[in-house]
N, C-alpha and C positions, 0 to 999 in steps of 0.2 A: 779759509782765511782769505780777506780781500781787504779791500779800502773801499769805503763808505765814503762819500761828501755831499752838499745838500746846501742849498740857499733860498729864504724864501723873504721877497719883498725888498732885495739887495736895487740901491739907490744907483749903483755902478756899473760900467759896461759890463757884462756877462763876458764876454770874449777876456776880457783883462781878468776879472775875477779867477775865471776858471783854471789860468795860472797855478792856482793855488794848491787845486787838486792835484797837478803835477807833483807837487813836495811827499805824495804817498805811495810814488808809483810801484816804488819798493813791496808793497801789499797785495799787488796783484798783476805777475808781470805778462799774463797768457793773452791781456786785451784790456782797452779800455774805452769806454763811453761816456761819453758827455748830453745830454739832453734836456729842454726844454720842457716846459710843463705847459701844454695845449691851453689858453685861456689864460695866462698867466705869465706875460714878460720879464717878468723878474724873477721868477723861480726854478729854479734847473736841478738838475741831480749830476753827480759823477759818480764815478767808479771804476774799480782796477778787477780784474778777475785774475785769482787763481783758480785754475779749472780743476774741482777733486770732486765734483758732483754733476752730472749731467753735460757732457761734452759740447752737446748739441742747442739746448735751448737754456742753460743756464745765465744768459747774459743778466743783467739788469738794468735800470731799474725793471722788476718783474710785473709785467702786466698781463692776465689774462682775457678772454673774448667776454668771459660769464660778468667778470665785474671790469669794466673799463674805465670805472672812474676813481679805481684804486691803482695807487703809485707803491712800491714798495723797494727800499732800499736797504738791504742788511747785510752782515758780516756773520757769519756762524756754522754751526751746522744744530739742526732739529733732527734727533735722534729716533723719535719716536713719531717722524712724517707719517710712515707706511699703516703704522698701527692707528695711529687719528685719523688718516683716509679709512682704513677700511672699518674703522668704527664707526666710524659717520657718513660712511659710504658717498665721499666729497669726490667728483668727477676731477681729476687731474689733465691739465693742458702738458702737463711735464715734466721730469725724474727729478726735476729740483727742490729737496727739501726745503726748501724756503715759503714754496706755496701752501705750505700748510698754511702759513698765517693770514692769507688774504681769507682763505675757507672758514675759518677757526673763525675771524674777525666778524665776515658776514651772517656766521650762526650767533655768534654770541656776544660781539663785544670784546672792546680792547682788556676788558680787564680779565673776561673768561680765558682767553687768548695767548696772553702772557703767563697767566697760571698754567696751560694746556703745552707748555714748550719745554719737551725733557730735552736739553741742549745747553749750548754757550750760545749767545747772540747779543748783536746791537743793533737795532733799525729803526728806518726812518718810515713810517707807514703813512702814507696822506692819500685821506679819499676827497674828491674834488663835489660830488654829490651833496657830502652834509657840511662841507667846507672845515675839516679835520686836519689836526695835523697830529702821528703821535709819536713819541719817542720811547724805547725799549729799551733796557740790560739787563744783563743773565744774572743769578743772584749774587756771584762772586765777583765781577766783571773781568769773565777770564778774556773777554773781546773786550777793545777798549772803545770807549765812546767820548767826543768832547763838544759843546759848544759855546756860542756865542750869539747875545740877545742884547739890541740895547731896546732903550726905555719906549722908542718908535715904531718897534713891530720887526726889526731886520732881525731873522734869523741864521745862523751860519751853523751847520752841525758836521763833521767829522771823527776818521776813527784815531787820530792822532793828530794833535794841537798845532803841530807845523802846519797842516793845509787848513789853519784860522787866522794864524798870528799876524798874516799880513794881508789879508782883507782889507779893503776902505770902507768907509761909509761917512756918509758928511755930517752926522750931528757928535761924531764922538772919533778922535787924532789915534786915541787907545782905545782897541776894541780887547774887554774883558773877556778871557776865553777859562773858562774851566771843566773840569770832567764832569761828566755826566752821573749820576749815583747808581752803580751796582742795586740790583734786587726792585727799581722804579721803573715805572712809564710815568710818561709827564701826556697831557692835552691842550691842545691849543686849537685857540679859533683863528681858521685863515679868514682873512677878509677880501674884499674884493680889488684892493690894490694891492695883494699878495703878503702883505704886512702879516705879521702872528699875533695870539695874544695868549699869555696862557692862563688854562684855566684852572689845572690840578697837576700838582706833582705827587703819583702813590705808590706807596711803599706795597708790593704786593707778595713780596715771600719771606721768610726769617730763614738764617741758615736751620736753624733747630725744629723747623715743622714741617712733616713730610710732606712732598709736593701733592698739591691736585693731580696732577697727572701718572700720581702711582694706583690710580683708581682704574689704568686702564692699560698695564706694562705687561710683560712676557715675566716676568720676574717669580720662580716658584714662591709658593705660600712661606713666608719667613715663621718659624717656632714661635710665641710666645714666651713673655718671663726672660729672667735674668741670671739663671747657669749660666755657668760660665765657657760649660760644652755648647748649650742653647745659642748664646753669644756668636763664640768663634765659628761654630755652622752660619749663624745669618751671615756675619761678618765676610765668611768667604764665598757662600752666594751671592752676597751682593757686589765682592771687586770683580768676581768672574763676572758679571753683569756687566759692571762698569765698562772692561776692557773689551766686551763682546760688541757692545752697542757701537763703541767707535772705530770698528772696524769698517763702516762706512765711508767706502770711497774710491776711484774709479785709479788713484793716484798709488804707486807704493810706499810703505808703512816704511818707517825707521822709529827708533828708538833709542832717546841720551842713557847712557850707563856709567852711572860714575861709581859705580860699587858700593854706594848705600845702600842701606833697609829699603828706601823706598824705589829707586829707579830699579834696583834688581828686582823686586818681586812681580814690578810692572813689564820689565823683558822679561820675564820667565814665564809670565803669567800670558803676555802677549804672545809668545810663540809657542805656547801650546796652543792659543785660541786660534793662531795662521795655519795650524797643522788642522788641528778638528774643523775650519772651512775650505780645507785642500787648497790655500794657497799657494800657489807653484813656486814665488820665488825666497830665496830663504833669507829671515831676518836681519837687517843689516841692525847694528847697535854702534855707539860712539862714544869714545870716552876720551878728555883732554888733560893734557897736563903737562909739567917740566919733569926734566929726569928725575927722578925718584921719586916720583907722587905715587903718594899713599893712596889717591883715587886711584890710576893707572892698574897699580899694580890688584887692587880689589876687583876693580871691573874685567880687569886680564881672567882672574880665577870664574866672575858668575858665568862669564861668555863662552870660557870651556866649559864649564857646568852646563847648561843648557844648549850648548850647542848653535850659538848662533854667527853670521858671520861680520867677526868684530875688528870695526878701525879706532885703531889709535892714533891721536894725533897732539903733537908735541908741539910746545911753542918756547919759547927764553922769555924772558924779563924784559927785552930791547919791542919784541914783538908784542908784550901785554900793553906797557906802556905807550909803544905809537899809536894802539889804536882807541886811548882814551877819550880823546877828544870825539873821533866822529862815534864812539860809545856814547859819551853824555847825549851828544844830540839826537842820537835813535831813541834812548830812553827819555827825555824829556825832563829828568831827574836827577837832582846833585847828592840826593841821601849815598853816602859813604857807605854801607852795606850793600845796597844795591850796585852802584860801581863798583863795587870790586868783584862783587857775584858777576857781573853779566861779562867781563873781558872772555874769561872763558867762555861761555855760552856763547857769545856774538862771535868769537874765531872757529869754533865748530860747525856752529852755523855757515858757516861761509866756507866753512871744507864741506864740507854733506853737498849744498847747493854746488860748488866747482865739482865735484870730486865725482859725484855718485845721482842717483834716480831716484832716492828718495824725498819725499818730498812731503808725507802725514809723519810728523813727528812725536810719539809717545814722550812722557816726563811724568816724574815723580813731585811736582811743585803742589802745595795743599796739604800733603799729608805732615808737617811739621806742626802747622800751625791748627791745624785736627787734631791730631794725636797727642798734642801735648811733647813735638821729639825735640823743643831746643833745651839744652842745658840748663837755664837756669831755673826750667821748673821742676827741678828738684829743690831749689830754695822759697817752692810756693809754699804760704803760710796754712794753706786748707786746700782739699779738695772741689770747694767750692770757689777760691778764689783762683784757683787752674781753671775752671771750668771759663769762668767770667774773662780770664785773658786768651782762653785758645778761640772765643767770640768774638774777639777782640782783636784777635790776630785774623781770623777767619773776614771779618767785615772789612779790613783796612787793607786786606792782599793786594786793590786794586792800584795800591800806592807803593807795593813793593813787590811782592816774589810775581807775582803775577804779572806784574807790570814788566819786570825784568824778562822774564819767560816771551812775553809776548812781543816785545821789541825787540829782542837780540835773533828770534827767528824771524817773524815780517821783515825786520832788514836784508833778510837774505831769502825771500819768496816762500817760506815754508810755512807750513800749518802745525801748531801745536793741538795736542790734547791733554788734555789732563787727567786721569779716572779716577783722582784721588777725589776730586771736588765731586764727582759725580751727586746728583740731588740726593739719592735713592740712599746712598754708601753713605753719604756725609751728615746727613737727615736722621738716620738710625744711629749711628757712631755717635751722634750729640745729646740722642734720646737716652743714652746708655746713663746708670748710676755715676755719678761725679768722681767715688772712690775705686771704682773699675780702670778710670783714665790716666789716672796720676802714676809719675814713676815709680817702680817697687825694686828693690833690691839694687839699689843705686844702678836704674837701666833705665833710661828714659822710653816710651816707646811702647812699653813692657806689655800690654795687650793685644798690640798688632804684632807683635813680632812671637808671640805665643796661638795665635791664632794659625800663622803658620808651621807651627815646629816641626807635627809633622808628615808636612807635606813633602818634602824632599825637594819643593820648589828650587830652594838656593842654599849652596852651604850655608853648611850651620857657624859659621865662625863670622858669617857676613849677615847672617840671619841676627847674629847676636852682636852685629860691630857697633860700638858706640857713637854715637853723633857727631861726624864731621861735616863744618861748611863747607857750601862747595869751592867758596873761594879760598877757603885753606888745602882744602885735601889735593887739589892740581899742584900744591907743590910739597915739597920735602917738610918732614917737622920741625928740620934743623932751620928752613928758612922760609917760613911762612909770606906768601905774597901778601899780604898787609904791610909785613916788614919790608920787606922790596921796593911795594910802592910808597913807604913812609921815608927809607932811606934816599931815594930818588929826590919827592918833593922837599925834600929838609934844603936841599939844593935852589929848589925852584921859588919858595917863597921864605923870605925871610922875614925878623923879628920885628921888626918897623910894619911890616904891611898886619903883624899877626895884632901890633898895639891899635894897630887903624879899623880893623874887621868892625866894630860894631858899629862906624861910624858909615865905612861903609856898604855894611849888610846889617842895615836895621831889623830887619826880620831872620829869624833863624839864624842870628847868627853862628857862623863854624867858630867852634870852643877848638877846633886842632890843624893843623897847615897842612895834612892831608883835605879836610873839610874844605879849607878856602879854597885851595888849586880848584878841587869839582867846582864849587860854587864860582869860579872865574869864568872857567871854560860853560857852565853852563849861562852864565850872563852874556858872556859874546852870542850865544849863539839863542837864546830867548830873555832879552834884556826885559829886567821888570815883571818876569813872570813867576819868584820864587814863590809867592802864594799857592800854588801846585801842588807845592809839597807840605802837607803840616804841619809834621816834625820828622824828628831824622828816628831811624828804627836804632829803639837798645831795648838790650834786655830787663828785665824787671826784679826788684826783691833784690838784688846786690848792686855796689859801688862801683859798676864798671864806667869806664873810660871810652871805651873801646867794643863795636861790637862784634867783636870777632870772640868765634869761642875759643879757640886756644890764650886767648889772656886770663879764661875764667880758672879757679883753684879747681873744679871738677875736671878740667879738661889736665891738666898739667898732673894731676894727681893721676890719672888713668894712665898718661903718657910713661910716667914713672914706673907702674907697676909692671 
């Protein structure tokens, strides 16, 4: 995990500009570089490093002796470097997975390249020889990427929208910044007064087809066919997979445990894989919440189960709510599920970083919107239309659970992974029959969590716990944080400003006074850019309000029983 920035053809002092880069330092606190681009006054690269790969010569931008007139800028990590070096037997300058892609690129081309990457990534590739410029992200955009082009050739590219927003350039007062598309590389022709132009923006992988690059993985031979033994065997080949490959990294592992299905099977599954590579030090895991949270007390049980060494860390209501504000600004984002998801996450995050050494942080985020594990697809009308929303959810992550994931740790130096998303795992699970995926016995989940039974990976009572948000479970059932921070704002915005909202939030506008408060605090602090987001996340197939699951009748009827 690092910070990416990049300008090419900027009309402004470079010294002023580069300011900018400063607003990301948070993404990589081990070092940082600033550079010009030889032949090119107007183009420069920045970058923050977090050091979890190569201590010694990972700086960037990456340049090596064999090709010197490729620049290369990226945020990720390439999972399967070792295996594409020794497949292609590509001479390495350095331990840093990233150089795969100069190698990859020289053999074959940006588009062979991008397909050839089993990882997370966003980068900036520009070779000065054929006068190239190209842009990368990972199919789900678990790294985040964003730019800014006007009609003139200035390019401005970074890995989060703060180090764009206040750029200059003289033909345009507002420069338009938005995300980059998950799953594309874009081409652009540099010109000789560093100006861009672009030529093709392509869509190069679907979540539902397996990668080019399982033609060439460690991965045992998966069964054929659709048993449902045949099934849960690939199924748990491929997370041990998953969890094995990101093991990569020079930095100590930690792991969020909030006593779901999905982060427990990821620490359980994670420290067997630190035992079977004789890692010396033992798992740390983390779980957050207020006194009586139904997370706490879940993750308390998987951590004695597995045996890992686990902190808890406790927050009140006074401490979620202070740190709203600088919440919205890490996220970039006023959708109202997302803010309430990330308070927790961004306050553990910030104990892990104070507290402790770790610093590759494992998480359970993907497997929801995979599996089919929110609530209301049990009120999906077909199998088939499950299938078309868990695609659905899978493609748009970059605007929400992912997004959240990846800002509430950057904020605090740390490296997510994710092994739910993995290509290999998420690729097959999609391939699977449509009527395999859907909830069965009012359980939402019901495949993944059979797939384990039995493994003795995690109690079975948590093996079989029903779907809580994360931003509900950190607190008690009697008094859910949505309700906390609803009671709060009722305070903060009253009924005059709620009759004013459309007038002034013509786009998106918030329908509820928790809505408006986020969308306040995120207009101070990125005026004019609600365009970001394109709708707010609710659920589907019922009349909620609210997208919290404790308002749905499934969740209140379980509570009950």
């Amino acid at each position: 995990m690092c910070g990416i920035w990049a300008l090419f053809g900027s009309d402004d002092c470079l010294s002023v500009q580069c300011l900018s880069a400063m607003k990301i330092a948070h993404r990589g606190p081990d070092a940082f570089r600033f550079e010009n681009v030889n032949g090119y006054t107007n183009c420069c690269f920045g970058f923050h490093r977090l050091a979890v790969v190569d201590q010694l010569f990972g700086m960037q931008p990456i340049r090596v002796k064999k090709y010197p007139y490729l620049w290369l800028c990226y945020n990720g990590e390439i999972y399967n470097h070792k295996k594409m070096q020794q497949h292609f037997e590509f001479e390495y300058q350095t331990k840093v997975d990233g150089e795969i892609i100069l190698h990859l690129y020289d053999k074959g081309g940006i588009e062979q390249t991008v397909c050839m990457l089993d990882g997370v990534f966003a980068f900036i590739l520009l070779d000065t020889a054929n006068k190239k410029v190209f842009l990368g992200r990972d199919t789900y955009g678990v790294r985040p990427l964003f730019k800014a082009m006007t009609e003139d050739g200035f390019l401005a590219v970074c890995s989060e929208a703060k180090g764009l927003v206040n750029l200059k350039h003289s033909t345009t007062p507002f420069l338009k910044v938005e995300p980059f598309l998950p799953g594309h590389y874009e081409v652009l022709d540099l010109k000789p007064n560093g100006k861009v132009a672009s030529v093709e923006m392509v869509k190069y992988h679907h979540c539902r087809d397996e990668p080019l690059h399982a033609l060439y993985d460690n991965v045992e031979k998966l069964f054929p066919g659709f048993e449902i033994e045949t099934v849960k065997n690939n199924l748990r080949i491929l997370f041990d997979n998953a969890i094995k490959k990101r093991l990569m990294t020079d930095r100590r592992i930690g792991c969020l445990l909030s006593g779901g299905l999905d982060s427990s099977l990821v620490a359980a599954t994670l420290l067997k894989q630190l035992k079977e590579a004789h890692v010396q030090y033992p798992l740390q895991t983390f779980a957050i919440g207020m006194e009586d949270s139904t997370d706490l007390l879940a993750a308390r049980k998987v951590a004695n189960h597995i045996g890992s060494e686990h902190h808890e860390v406790l927050f009140n209501s006074e401490e979620g709510i202070q740190v709203l504000d600088e919440v919205i600004f890490s996220l970039e984002t006023y959708d109202i599920t997302t803010v309430r998801a990330s308070v927790g996450m961004y306050l553990v995050s910030k104990y892990i970083r104070k507290n402790t050494d770790s610093v590759v942080i494992f998480s359970g985020e993907g497997s929801d919107e995979l599996t089919q594990g929110y609530i209301y697809f049990h009120k999906a009308p077909s199998p088939e239309k499950a299938e078309e929303e868990s695609e659905r959810l899978l493609k748009e992550l970059y605007l929400f659970d992912v997004l959240r994931a990846d800002r509430t740790t950057a904020a605090h130096g740390l490296e997510l992974r994710v092994p739910f998303l993995d290509h290999r795992f998420s690729s097959y699970y999609l391939s699977l029959p449509p009527d395999m995926r859907i909830p069965k016995n009012g359980i939402e989940k019901h495949l993944l969590r059979e797939t384990f039974e039995d493994s003795n990976l995690i109690p079975k009572d948590i093996l079989w716990r029903p779907k809580e948000a994360f931003s509900d479970g950190i607190t008690s059932v009697k008094n859910s944080w949505f309700r906390i921070l609803q009671d709060y704002i009722e305070l903060q915005v009253d009924d005059a400003m709620m009759a004013a909202a459309a007038q002034k939030f013509p786009f998106n506008t918030p329908k509820t006074k928790e809505g408006y408060y986020y969308r306040q605090i995120f207009e101070r602090h990125y005026p004019g850019r609600a365009d970001w987001l394109t709708h707010y996340w609710m659920p589907r197939w019922i009349n909620a309000t609210d997208p919290s699951a404790r308002t749905l009748a499934h969740y209140k009827a379980a509570a009950k029983a």
